[in-house]
N, C-alpha and C positions, 0 to 999 in steps of 0.2 A: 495099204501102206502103214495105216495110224498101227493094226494088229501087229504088225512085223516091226512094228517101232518099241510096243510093248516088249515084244520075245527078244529081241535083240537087247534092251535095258534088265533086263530079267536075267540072259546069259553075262552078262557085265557085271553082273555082283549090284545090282540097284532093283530095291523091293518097287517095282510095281505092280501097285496092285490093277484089280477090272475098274473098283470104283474110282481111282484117277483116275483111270484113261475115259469113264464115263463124263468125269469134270470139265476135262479137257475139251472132251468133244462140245459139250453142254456152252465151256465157253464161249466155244466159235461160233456154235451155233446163236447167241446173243449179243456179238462181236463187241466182246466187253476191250479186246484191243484191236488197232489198226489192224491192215491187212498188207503189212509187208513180212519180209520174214525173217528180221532181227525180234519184232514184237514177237513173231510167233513161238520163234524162238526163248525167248525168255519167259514167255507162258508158258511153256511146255517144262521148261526147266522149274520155275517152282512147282508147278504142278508136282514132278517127281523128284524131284532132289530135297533130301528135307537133312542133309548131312553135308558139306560145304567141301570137306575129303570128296565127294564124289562128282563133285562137278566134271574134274577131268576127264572121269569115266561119260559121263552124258557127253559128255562136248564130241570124244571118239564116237560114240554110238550115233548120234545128230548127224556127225559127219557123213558117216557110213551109210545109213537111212536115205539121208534128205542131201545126199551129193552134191552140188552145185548151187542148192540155195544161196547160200551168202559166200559167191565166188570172190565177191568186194569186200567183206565186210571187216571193218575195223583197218582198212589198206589206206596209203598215202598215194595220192597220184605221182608220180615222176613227171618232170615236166622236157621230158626227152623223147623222143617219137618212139611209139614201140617197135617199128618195123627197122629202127637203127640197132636195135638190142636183140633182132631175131636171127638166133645161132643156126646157120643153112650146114655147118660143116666146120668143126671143132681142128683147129692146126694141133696134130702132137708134135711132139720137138723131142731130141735126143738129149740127155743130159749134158752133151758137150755143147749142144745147141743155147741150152738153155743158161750157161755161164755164162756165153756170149752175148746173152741180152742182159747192157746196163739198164742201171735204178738208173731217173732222173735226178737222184740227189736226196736233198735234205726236204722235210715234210714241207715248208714255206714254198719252194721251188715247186712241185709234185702238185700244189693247192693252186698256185698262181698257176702253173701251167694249163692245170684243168678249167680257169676262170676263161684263159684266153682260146680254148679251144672249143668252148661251148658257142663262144661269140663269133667265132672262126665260119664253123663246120653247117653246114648248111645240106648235107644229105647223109644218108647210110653208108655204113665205111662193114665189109668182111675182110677178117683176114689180113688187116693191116698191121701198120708198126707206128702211127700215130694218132688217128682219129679214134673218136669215141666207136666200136663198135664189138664185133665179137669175132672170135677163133683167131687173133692175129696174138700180135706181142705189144700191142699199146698197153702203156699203165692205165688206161680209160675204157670200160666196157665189162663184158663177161666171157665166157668159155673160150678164154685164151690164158697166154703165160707172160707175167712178168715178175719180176722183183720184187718191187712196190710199186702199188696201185691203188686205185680208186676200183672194188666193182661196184657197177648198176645194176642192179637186177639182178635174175635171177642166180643159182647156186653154187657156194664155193666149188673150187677144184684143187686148188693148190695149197687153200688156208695162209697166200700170201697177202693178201688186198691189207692196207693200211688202212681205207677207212670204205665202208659200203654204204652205198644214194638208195638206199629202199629202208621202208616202217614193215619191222617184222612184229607178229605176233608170237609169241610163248606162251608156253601153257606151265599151270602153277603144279608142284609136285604132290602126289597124291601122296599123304600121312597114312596111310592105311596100309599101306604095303609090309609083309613081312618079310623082312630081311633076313632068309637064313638070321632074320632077326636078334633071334638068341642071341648068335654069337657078340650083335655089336651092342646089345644090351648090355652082354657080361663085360666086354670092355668101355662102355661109358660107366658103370659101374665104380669105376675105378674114382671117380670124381665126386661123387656123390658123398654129402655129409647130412647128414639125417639129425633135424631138430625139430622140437615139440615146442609149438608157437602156436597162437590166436586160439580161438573159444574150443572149449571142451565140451565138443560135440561126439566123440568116441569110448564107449563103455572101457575101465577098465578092470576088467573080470580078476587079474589077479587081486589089486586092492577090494575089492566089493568082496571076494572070497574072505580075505583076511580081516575086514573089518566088521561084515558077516557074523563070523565066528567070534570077534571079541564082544561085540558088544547084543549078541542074541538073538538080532533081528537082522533085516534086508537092510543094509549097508552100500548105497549106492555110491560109487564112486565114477567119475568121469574125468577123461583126460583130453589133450590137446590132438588133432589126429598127427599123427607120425609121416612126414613127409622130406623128402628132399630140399632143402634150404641154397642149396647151391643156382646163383641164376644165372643162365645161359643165354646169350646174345647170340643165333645164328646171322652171319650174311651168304645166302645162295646164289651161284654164280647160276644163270641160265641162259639158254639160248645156243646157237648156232657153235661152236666145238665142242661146248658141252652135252648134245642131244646123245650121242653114244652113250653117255655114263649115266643119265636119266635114272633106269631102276637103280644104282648102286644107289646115287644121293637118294633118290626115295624112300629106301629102305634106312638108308644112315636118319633120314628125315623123319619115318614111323618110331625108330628105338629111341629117338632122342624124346620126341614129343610123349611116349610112354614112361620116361624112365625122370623127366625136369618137369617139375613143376610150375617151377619160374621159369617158363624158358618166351621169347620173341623171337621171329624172323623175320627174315629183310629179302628182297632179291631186288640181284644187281644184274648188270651184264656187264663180262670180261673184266673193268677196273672200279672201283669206286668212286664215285661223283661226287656231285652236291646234290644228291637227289635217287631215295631208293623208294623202293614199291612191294605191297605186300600182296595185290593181288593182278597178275599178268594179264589181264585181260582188261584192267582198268590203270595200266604202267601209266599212260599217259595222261588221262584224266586226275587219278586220284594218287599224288604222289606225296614221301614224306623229307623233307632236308634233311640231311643226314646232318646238320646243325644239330636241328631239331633231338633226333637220336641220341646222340653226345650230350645234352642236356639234360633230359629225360631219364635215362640209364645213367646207374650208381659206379662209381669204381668199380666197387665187386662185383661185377658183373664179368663174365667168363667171352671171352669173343673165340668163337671159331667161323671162318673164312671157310668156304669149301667153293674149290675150284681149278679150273686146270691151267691158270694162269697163263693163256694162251693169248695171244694177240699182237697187234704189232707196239712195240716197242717206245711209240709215238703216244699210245693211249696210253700211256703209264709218265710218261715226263713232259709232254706238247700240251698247255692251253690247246682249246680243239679237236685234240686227236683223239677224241670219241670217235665211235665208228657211227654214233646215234643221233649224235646233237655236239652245237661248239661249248662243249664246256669253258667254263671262265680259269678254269683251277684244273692243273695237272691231278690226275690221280694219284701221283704219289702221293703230293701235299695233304689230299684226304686219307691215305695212308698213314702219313708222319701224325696226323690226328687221332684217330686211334689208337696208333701204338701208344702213344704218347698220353690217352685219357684213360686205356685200360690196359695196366702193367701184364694181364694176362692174357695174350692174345696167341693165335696160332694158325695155322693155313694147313685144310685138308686138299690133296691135291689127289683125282682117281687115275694120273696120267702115270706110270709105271715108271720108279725114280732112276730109272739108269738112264730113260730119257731124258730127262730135265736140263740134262747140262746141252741138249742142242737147241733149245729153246733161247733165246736172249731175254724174251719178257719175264722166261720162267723163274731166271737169273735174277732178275731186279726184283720182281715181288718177295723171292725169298730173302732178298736181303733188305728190303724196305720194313719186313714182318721178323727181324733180328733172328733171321734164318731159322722160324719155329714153323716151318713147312713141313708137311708130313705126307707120306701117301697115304691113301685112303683102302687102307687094309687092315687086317684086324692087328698088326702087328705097330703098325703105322698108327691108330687108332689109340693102344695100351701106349705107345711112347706119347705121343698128344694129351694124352690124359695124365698123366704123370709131368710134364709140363706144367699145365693149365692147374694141378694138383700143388707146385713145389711154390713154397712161401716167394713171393714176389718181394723183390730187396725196394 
């Protein structure tokens, strides 16, 4: 298994070599950590990863390997019986079907109703219209149909649910990725102002030539290195609608990180909080206020947003209506923060803009972001740039 761990990290693009995997072994063998397999886990990971872009590649290959190892790991318990949440047989419904089943109403209503039915409900409900379970048309459960709802557990279907009762994990975007690249290099490109600033560490050969020749001798001259002066603030949206567009932002996420100098990123999920995170695996552990942020970053600092501004409607204007945690503060309000601390901000969005307008969230974000929403296309990309480029009044 260990051998077919090596060839399998080797096919991935991650150099390992024989004498780590002798390490490795060498560890275990003086069981320098526990013997569960989060530790093992993370031995094995420094052992081979010595580039922080490639974790997400070990973390697939881990997966793949060692299947089942850490079926728990980094998971919230739900405190709702699993055998209430297990889907025997998924209700389809007809579109005329599915008009006919009302929303509860307003999020307040939708949140109380769910308090009183938890204290209610006392066994497993299939195929119903109001208990918590599955394949029916209750707002409460999973692989069924309604409006607005609450899911538990397991996976979208509808991309309706207002707020979901499960701790998901995400994975952080790999910067190594070439994006038809080029291309979105030549349009970040467009933003880029190039200044000679801090210690002159960079030979420069035409003055050394010139000075050379006047005055007889080696004439060394040195300059500041030549770099991109523009700083860039990403915030990446990740998780659960955004998994389809995964390589696109990857790739937008490799040509940025090549082409800024200055540049930070943030990830969020669906709206902005009081609270972002810079690596997925540690969201909940190690988190940064988006205070914090705003304080820290200068005006000139450049904001681009990338995201599909998808979600219910609730998480962008409801205290609470995270789908994650009860935020104190509507998303917008962190929204109206930003716009408002950096005059140059703008929203890449990879959802194809002639859809937009049947989204309602998609609606509000672009107008919370003084409508500088953009697709995320190279054409969509050179307008963004040219934005985030034009003198801020």
């Amino acid at each position: 298994m260990f051998f077919n761990f090596v060839d399998e990290l080797r096919s991935a693009g991650i150099p390992a070599s024989f004498k780590e995997h002798l390490t490795l072994l060498e560890a275990l063998e003086k069981d320098v950590i526990e013997q569960t397999p989060e530790a093992f886990y993370y031995l094995s990971r420094a052992t081979f990863v010595k580039d922080e872009g490639l974790i997400d590649r070990f973390d697939q290959v881990f997966q793949k390997v060692f299947k089942g190892i850490l079926t728990d790991y980094g998971q919230q318990k739900v405190d709702i019986p699993e055998d209430w949440l297990k889907a025997v047989a998924e209700k389809f419904l007809t579109p005329e079907e599915m008009e006919a089943i009302k929303s509860l109403g307003s999020w307040d209503e939708i949140m109380e109703t769910l308090k009183k039915r938890l204290e209610e409900q006392e066994k497993r409900h299939q195929g119903g219209n109001k208990w918590i379970g599955t394949g029916g048309t209750s707002p409460f459960g999973n692989g069924g149909y309604n409006p607005e709802g609450v899911r538990i557990g397991g996976e979208s279907k509808h991309k309706r649910a207002l707020k979901v009762w499960e701790k998901r994990e995400f994975k952080n975007l790999d910067n190594t990725r070439e994006l038809g690249t080029r291309n979105i290099k030549m349009a970040l490109r467009r933003l880029r102002r190039f200044a000679r600033e801090g210690a002159q560490d960079e030979l420069d050969i035409d003055a050394t030539i010139e000075g050379t020749a006047k005055q007889g001798w080696l004439d060394i001259h040195m300059r500041a290195e030549r770099h991109n002066a523009v700083k860039l603030l990403l915030f990446l949206d990740v998780g659960g609608s955004m998994d389809p567009f995964i390589k696109l932002v990857e790739e937008l996420f490799s040509a940025a990180t090549a082409e800024f100098k200055n540049l930070e990123f943030f990830y969020f999920h669906n709206c902005l909080y009081e609270g972002v995170w810079k690596d997925n695996r540690r969201r909940w552990a190690e988190r940064t206020k988006t205070w914090d942020v705003l304080h820290k970053y200068g005006h000139d600092y450049k904001i681009v947003f990338v995201g599909d501004a998808a979600m219910s409607p609730y998480e962008i204007t409801h205290p609470g209506g995270s789908v994650e945690h009860m935020n104190e503060e509507a998303g917008a309000t962190w929204l109206h923060r930003v716009t408002n601390t950096y005059p140059a901000t703008v929203w890449l969005n990879p959802v194809p803009e002639q859809q937009w307008g049947y989204s309602q969230s998609t609606k509000l974000i672009k107008q919370l972001v003084n409508d500088r929403m953009y697709p995320l296309t190279l054409d969509g990309l050179d307008d963004a740039m040219r934005e985030l480029s034009r003198k801020q009044g």
